[in-house]
N, C-alpha and C positions, 0 to 999 in steps of 0.2 A: 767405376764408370769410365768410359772411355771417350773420346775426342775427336770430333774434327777441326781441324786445322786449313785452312783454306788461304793460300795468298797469290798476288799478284802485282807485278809492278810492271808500267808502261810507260814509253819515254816521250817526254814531252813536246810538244810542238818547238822548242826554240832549237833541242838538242835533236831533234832528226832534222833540221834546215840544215844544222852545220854538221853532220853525221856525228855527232858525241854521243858516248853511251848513256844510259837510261845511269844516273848517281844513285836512285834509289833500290838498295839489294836487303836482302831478307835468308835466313836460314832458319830452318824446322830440326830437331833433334831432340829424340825419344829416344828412350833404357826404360824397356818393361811398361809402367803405366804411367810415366812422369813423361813429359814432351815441354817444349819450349821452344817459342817461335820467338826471331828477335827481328827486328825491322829497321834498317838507321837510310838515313837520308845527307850524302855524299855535298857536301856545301859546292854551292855552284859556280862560284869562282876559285873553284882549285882543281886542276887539269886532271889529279889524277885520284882524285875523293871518290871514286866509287869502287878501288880498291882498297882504300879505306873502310867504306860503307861494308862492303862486302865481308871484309878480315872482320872485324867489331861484331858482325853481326854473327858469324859464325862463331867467333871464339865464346858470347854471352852466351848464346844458345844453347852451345856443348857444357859450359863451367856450372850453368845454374841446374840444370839435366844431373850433372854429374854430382853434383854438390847436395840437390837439393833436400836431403833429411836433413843434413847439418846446418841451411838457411831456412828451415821452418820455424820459426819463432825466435830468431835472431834480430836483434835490435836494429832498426830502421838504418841507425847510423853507421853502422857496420855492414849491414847488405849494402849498401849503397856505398860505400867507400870500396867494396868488394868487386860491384858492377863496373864502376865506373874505370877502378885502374886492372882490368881484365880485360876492357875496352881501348884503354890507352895504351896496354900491353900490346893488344894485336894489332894497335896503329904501326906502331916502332917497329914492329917485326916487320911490316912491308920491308922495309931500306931505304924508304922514304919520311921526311922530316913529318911528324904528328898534325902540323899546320898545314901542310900540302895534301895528307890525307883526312883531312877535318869532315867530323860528321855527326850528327846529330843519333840518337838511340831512343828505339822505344823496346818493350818485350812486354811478355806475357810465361809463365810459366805454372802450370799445373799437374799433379796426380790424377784428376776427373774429378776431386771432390774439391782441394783449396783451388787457390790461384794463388797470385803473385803475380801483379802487372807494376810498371816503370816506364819514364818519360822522361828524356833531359832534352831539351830543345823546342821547336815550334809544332812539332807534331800532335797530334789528341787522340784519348784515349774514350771511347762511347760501351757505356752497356745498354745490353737491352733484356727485358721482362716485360712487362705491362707495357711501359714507355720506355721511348730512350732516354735518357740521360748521358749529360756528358760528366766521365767518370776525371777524366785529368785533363787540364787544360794546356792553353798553348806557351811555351814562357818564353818572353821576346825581350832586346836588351833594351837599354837606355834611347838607341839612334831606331827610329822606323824601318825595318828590312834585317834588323838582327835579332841571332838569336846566341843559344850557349850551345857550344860543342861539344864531345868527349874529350879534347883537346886544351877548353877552356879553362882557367884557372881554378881552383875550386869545382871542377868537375860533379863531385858529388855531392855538392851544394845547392846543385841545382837539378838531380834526379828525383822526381817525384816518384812517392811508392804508393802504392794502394793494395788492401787485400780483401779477400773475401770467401766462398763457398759457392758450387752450382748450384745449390738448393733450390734454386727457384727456376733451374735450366736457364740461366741467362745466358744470353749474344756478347760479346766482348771486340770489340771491331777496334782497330789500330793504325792507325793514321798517320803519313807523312803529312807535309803543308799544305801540300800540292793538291791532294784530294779531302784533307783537313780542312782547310779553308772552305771549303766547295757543301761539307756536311754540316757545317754550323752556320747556324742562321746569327750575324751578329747584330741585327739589328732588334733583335726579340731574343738576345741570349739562350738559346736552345738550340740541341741539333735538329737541323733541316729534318725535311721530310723524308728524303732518301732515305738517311738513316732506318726509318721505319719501313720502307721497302723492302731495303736487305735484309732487317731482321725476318721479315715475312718470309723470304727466298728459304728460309734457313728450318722454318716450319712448314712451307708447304712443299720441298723438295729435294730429290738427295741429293750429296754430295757433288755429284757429274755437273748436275744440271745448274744448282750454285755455280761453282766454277764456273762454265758456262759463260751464268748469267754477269757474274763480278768482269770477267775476260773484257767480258762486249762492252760493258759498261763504262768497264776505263778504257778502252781501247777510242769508244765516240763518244758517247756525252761527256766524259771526266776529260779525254785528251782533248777535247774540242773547246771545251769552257778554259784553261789556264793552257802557261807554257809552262809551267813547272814541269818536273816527272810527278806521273802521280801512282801511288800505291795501296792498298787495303787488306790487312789479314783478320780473318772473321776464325773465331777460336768458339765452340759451345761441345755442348756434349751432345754425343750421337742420337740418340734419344728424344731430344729436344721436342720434335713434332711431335711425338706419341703423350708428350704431357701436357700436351699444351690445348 
């Protein structure tokens, strides 16, 4: 079974007043039927975190792709010690101190039939089939406005894992804060209704017009509601509408 993979990330109202770039970056990277899209969110008081963001997220992407027969049924605590200093790897290789490129990681990594998704920081993780649900939640520190880094001590201590199968053609949607925040309804603990919109996008249309549709989405109603950056990667299998 094959994959699409759909992302985008748009910069927030605080960071186009003062021209800073969009901190939220994303890499996609497939070998044969395995892909792996990873998504990290560049901390926003550090000038140069979206080259952080950026290295982090390509290097997961590439390691877990490349890796991935030998991290299928590898013990939680070891993919995740795996992830996390693969991540901290590609910090240090900027030439910039790991603190000044600090940045939070989510992924998602599949064949078309398991998965492998991951979450270290404030970002969430939603599936969808019948309903949404939120698959990983957001993990914030001790002070209100914190979260944990790849940077952070104990790194992969605080990388949540989840896994599973498409079997049921499910949506797997991935979340920075920015538009994290915006999908979950915290007052009635579930994701918003969007959530079910986009899942809808994903069965009643192809690929093109997704895109599209995500583009516009975060571009007005997502950049218009927060100043964060905000970003979204939608992962299902091509197929999806025809079983549904």
């Amino acid at each position: 079974m094959t994959v699409n993979i759909i992302a985008d990330a748009v910069c927030g109202a605080s960071h186009r007043i003062c021209g800073a770039p969009c901190q939220d970056r994303y890499a996609i990277y497939t070998i044969n039927q395995v892909s792996c899209v990873a998504l990290c969110d560049g901390a926003g008081s550090k000038e140069m975190s979206h080259l952080g963001a950026q290295a982090a997220a390509n290097a997961v992407a590439r390691r877990l792709v490349e890796d991935y027969s030998e991290l299928v049924g590898a013990p939680k605590a070891a993919l995740s010690d795996l992830i996390a200093n693969t991540a901290l790897n590609a910090l240090e290789q900027t030439g910039y101190s790991a603190e000044t490129v600090a940045c939070t990681l989510l992924f998602c990594v599949t064949d078309g039939i398991r998965w492998i998704c991951g979450n270290l920081g404030d970002g969430r993780v939603f599936i969808c089939d019948e309903t949404p649900k939120l698959l990983i939640d957001a993990e914030h520190g001790e002070i209100c406005g914190e979260t944990f880094f790849v940077s952070s001590p104990n790194a992969a201590c605080h990388l949540t894992l989840r896994s599973g199968s498409f079997q049921n053609n499910e949506l797997i949607v991935l979340t920075t804060d920015g538009a994290g925040n915006l999908l979950y309804d915290e007052q009635n603990q579930c994701p918003a209704a969007a959530v079910g919109t986009i899942s809808q996008w994903t069965c009643d249309f192809d690929r093109t017009k997704v895109y599209s549709l995500l583009s516009q989405s975060l571009s007005e109603a997502f950049a218009d509601a927060t100043n964060d950056d905000v970003s979204i990667v939608l992962l299902y299998p091509k197929d999806r509408s025809a079983q549904r």
